[in-house]
MARDOTOR-32304 format. One line per field, with one value per residue (C-alpha): y negated, z, x. Coordinates in steps of 0.25 Angstrom, whole numbers, plus 5000, padded with zeros to 4 digits. Example, Ala and Ser with C-alpha at 12.3 -4.5 7.8 and 13.67 -1.06 7.14 Angstrom:
// MARDOTOR-32304
c2 = [5018; 5004]
c3 = [5031; 5029]
c1 = [5049; 5055]
END
This chain:
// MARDOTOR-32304
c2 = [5090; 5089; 5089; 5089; 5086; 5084; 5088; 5075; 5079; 5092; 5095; 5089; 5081; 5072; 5078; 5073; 5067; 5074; 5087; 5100; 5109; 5119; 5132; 5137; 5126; 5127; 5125; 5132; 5145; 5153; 5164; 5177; 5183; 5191; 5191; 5183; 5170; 5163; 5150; 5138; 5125; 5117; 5102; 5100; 5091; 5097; 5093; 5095; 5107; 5115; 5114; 5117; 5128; 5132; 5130; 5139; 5150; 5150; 5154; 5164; 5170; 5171; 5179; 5189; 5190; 5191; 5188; 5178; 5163; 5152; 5143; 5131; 5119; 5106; 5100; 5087; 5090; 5082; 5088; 5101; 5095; 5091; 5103; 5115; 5120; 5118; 5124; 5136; 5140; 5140; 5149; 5139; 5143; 5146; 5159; 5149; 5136; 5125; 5120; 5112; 5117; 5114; 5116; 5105; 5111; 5126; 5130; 5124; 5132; 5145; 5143; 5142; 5156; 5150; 5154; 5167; 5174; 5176; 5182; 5197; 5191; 5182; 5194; 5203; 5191; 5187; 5174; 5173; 5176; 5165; 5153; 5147; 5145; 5131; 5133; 5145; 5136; 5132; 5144; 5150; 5148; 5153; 5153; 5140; 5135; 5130; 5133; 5141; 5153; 5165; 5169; 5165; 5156; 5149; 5149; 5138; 5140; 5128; 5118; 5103; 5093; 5076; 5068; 5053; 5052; 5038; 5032; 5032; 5021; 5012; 5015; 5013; 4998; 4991; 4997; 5008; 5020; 5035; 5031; 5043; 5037; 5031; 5016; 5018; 5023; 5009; 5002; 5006; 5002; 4990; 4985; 4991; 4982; 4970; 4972; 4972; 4989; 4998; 5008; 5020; 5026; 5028; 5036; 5030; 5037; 5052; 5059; 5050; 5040; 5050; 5058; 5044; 5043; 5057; 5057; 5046; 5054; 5064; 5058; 5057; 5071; 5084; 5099; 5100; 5088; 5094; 5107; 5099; 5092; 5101; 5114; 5110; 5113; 5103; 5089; 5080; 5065; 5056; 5043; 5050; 5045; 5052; 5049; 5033; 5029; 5035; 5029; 5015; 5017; 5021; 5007; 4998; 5003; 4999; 4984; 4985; 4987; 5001; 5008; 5000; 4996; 4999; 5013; 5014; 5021; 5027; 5044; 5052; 5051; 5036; 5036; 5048; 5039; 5027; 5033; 5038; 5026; 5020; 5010; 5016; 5020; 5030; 5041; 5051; 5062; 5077; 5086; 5088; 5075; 5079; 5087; 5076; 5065; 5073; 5073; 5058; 5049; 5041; 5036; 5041; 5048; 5058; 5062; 5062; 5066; 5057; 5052; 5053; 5064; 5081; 5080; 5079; 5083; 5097; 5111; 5123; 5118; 5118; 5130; 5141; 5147; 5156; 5153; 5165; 5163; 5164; 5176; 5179; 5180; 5190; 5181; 5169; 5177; 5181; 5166; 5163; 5173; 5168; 5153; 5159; 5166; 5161; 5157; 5149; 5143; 5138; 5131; 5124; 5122; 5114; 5107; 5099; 5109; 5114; 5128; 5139; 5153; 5146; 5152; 5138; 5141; 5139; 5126; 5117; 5104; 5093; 5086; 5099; 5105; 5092; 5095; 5109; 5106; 5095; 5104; 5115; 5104; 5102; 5114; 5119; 5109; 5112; 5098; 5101; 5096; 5098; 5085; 5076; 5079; 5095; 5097; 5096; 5096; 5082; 5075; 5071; 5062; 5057; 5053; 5047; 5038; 5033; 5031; 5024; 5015; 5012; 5008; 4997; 4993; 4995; 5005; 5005; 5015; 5017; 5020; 5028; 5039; 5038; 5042; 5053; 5059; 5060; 5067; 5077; 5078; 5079; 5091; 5099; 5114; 5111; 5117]
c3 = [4899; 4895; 4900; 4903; 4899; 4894; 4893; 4886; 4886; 4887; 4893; 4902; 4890; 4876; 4863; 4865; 4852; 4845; 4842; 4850; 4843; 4854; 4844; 4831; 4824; 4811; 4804; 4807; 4803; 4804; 4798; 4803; 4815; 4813; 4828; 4825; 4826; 4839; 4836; 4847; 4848; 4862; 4864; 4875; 4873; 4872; 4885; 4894; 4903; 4895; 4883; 4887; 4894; 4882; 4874; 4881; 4881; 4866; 4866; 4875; 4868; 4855; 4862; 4868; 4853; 4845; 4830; 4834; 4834; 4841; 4830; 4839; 4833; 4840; 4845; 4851; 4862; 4856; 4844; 4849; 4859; 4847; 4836; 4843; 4842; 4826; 4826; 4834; 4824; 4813; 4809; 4813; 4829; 4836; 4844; 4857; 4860; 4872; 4873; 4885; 4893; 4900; 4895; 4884; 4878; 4882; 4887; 4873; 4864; 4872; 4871; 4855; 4856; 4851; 4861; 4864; 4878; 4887; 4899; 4896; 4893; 4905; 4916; 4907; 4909; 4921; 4918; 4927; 4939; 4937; 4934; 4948; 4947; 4946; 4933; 4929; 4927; 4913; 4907; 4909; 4903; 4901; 4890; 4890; 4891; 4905; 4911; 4925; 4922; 4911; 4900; 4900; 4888; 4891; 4899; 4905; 4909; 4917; 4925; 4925; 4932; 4935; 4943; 4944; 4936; 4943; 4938; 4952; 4945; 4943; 4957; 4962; 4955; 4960; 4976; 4974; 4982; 4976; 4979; 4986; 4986; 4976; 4983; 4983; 4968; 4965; 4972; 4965; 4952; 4957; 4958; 4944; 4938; 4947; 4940; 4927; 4924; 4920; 4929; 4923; 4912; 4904; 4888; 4886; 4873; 4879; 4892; 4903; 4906; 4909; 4918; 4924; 4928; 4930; 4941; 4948; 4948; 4954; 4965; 4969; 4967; 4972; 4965; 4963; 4956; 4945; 4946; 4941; 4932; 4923; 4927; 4926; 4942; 4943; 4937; 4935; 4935; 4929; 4937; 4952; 4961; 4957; 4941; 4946; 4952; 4942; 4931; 4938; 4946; 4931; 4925; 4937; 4936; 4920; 4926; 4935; 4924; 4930; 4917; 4903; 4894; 4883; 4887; 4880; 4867; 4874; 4873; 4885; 4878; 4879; 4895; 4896; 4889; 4897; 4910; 4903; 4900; 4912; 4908; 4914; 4931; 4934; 4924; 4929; 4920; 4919; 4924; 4907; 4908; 4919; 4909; 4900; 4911; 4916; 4902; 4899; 4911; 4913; 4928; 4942; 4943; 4950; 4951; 4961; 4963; 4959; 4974; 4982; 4974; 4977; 4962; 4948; 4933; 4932; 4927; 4922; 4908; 4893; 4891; 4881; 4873; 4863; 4850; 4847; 4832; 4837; 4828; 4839; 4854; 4858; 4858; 4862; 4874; 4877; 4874; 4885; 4895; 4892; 4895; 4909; 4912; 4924; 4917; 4907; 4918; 4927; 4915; 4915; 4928; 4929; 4916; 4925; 4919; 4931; 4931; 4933; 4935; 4938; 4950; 4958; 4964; 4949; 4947; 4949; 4944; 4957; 4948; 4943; 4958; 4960; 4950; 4953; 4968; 4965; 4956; 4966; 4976; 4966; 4963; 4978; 4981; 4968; 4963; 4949; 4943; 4928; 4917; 4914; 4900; 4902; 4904; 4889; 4876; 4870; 4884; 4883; 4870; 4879; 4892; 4882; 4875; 4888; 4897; 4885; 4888; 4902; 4900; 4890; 4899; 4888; 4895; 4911; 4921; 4922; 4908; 4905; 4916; 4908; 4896; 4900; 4907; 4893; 4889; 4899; 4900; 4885; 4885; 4899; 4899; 4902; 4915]
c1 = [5088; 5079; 5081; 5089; 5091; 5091; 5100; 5112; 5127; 5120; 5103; 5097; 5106; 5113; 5119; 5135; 5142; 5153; 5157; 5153; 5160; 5162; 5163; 5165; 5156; 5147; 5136; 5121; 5121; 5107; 5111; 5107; 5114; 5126; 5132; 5143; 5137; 5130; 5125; 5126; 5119; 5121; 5123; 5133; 5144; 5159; 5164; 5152; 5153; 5142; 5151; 5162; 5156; 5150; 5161; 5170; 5156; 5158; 5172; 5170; 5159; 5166; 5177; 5166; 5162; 5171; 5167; 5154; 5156; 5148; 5143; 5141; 5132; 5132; 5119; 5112; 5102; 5092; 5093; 5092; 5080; 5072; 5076; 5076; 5063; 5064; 5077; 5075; 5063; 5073; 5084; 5093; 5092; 5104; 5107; 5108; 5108; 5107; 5093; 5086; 5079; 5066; 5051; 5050; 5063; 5068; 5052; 5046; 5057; 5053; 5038; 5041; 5047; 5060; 5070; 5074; 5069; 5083; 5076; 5082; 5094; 5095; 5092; 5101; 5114; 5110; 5108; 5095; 5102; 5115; 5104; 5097; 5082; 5083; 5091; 5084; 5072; 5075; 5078; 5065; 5054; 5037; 5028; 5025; 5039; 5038; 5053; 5054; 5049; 5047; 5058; 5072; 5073; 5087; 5098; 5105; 5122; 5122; 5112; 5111; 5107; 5107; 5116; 5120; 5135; 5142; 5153; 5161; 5171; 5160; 5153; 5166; 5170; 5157; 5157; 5146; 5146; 5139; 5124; 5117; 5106; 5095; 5097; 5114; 5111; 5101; 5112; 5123; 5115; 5109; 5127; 5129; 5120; 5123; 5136; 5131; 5132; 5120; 5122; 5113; 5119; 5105; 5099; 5085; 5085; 5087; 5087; 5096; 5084; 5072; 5084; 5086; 5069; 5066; 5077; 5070; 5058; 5064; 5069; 5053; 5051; 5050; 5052; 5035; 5036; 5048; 5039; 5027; 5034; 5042; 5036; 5021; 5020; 5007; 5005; 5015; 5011; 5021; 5014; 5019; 5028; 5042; 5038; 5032; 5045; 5053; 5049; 5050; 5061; 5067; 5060; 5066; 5079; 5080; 5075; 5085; 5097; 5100; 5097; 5098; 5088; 5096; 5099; 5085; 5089; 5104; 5105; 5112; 5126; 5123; 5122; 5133; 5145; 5140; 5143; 5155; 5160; 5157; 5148; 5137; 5140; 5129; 5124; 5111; 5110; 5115; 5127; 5128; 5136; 5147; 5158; 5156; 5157; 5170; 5177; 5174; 5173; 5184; 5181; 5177; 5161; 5154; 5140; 5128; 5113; 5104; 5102; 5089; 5084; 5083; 5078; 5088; 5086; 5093; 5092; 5097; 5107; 5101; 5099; 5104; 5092; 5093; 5082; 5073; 5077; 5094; 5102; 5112; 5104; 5115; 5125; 5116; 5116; 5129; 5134; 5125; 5129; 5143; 5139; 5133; 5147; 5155; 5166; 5159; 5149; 5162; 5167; 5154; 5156; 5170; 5166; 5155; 5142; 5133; 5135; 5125; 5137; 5149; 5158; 5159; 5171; 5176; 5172; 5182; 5180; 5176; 5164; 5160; 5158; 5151; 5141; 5140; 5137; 5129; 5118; 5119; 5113; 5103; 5099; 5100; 5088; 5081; 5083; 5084; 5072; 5074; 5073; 5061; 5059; 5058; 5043; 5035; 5041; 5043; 5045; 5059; 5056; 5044; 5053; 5064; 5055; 5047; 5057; 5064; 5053; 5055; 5070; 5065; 5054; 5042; 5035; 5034; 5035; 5019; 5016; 5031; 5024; 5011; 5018; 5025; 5013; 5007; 5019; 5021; 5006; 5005; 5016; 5015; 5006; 4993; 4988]
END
């Protein structure tokens, strides 16, 4: 979420407008500890399933401690994205805080010695054993901050991963049936435009495009590929066949009016209240939007898996990392252990979040079981395949600009693989 995410509502995902006062709420306070104070930082929007999940965490952790508050500050993804590493070398850190995960972001921060080692405290709780190994991925990490393997340096409470959103009214209105297939999918398009509608919802300026491609490049792949890609499991050339048709099969669908050129400089909250408003009838992008989408859409919609594919973008959640600099580990960790608790992962659950403890005989909610069944497939087939701007630092920026450039037509498909083989080149371990 960069992921992916990343990030977003939430990871893969976006930093959502207004007010996420979810606790008592003040001003930073880096003073020295005094066991009454856990310091909060998270960026998920009020009426998505993580924060409301998160939000009933916090009362429930100031009733198990009596006397300490939750000093909840409001962040923006990007702005956590781009300040961390400043901020955790300062005495401004927080005790924990929601982070991305992935090599350029969690991995980098843990190779800087600025996050705390969680491994005792992750075999201790048990967190090791509720997280499946697809998940588990992203929470460890070795000394070069390559994600997989070595010390526990988050924890994610919740997976993720992408699907197509649809507007069933609108699908409905102009005689178009759910596609299952790529073809029924560039059909149902191919009538929306004939009828003068966008129908991609689409962010140039964050992470919705490069979603958009790297999905159609993993629809021409296969798990060794991912493996070379964001784990350094052999060469990875941007000019191959998955990475070829992506990028002009993403080029001829802009020609095609499918995405709009003037989603060039659009973020994530941009594309999310399109679809919500039903001005745009198809959506790709996380499971971070579903509470939202279930608070705010006014018409019929459902979900399905991006058709022809045994690949998606997907993960364990951001993560909860606890900076090596934090004043109150101890509650750090017991806030987490709380987030990992049945009752608070159910709630997650029915709120349309993609639980990783919930008892699903308790979730209720008919588009929530959708969403739960719907990862389970994925993650059943290993079809989680992580977000395209994990790999080295600095590369989201990279794969924001270029494939700004593809939407506007000035650079073409040939020379946009070129310059991000530089990029990825430029920043992966050298073997």
């Amino acid at each position: 979420m960069l992921t992916t995410r990343r990030r977003a509502v939430a990871t893969a995902a976006v930093a959502l407008a207004g007010s996420l006062l979810l606790a008592s709420c003040g001003s930073s306070d880096s003073g020295s500890s005094d066991g009454k104070t856990l310091k909060l930082w998270h960026y998920e929007g009020p009426d998505s399933a993580m924060g409301v999940a998160w939000n009933e965490a916090i009362k429930e952790f100031e009733a198990k401690h009596p006397g300490v508050k939750v000093k909840f500050e409001e962040k923006g993804f990007e702005q956590i994205q781009k300040t961390a590493p400043m901020v955790l070398n300062s005495n401004d850190a927080p005790d924990i805080m929601e982070y991305n995960k992935g090599n350029a972001t969690a991995g980098l921060l843990s190779k800087q010695g600025l996050l705390t080692d969680l491994t005792a405290e992750a075999t201790k709780r048990g967190w090791d054993k509720k997280l499946s190994a697809g998940v588990r991925t992203t929470s460890q990490y070795d000394t070069n901050g390559v994600m997989g393997s070595g010390k526990w340096y988050g924890v994610p409470n919740y997976a993720e991963y992408t699907m197509v959103f649809y507007n069933k009214d609108l699908f409905k209105k102009y005689g178009i049936a759910e596609p299952t297939t790529l073809d029924q999918l560039t059909a149902a398009m191919d009538t929306f435009v004939s009828k003068g509608i966008t129908p991609l919802a689409n962010a140039g300026a964050e992470y919705v495009a490069q979603q958009y491609l790297y999905q159609l490049a993993l629809s021409r792949a296969d798990r060794s590929w991912v493996d070379k890609y964001e784990l350094y499991k052999g060469k990875t050339d941007f000019h191959d066949a998955a990475w070829t048709y992506a990028a002009t099969t993403f080029a001829d669908w802009v020609k095609k009016g499918y995405i709009s050129k003037k989603s060039t400089s659009l973020k994530a909250e941009d594309a999310g209240v399109s679809f919500i408003q039903g001005k745009s009838p198809i959506l790709f992008s996380g499971s971070w939007w579903y509470g939202r989408f279930q608070t705010e859409n006014k018409f019929d919609w459902g979900t399905f898996l991006w058709p022809g594919s045994n690949l998606t973008l997907g993960s364990g959640g951001n993560l909860w990392v606890v900076p090596k600099g934090a004043k109150n580990k101890d509650l750090a960790y017991d806030f987490i252990d709380i987030t990992m608790s049945q009752k608070i992962q159910n709630l997650l659950g029915n709120k349309g979040g993609v639980p990783v403890g919930a008892d699903t005989a308790a979730i209720t909610d008919p588009k929530a079981k959708t969403l739960i069944a719907d990862f389970n497939t994925l993650s059943g087939k290993d079809g989680l395949a992580f977000y395209p701007d994990w790999p080295v630092a600095g590369f989201y920026d990279v794969l924001v600009s270029e494939t700004q450039k593809l939407i506007t037509g000035s650079e073409q498909p040939d020379a946009y693989l070129s310059a991000l083989q530089t990029a990825y080149d430029k920043g992966a371990p050298k073997t």
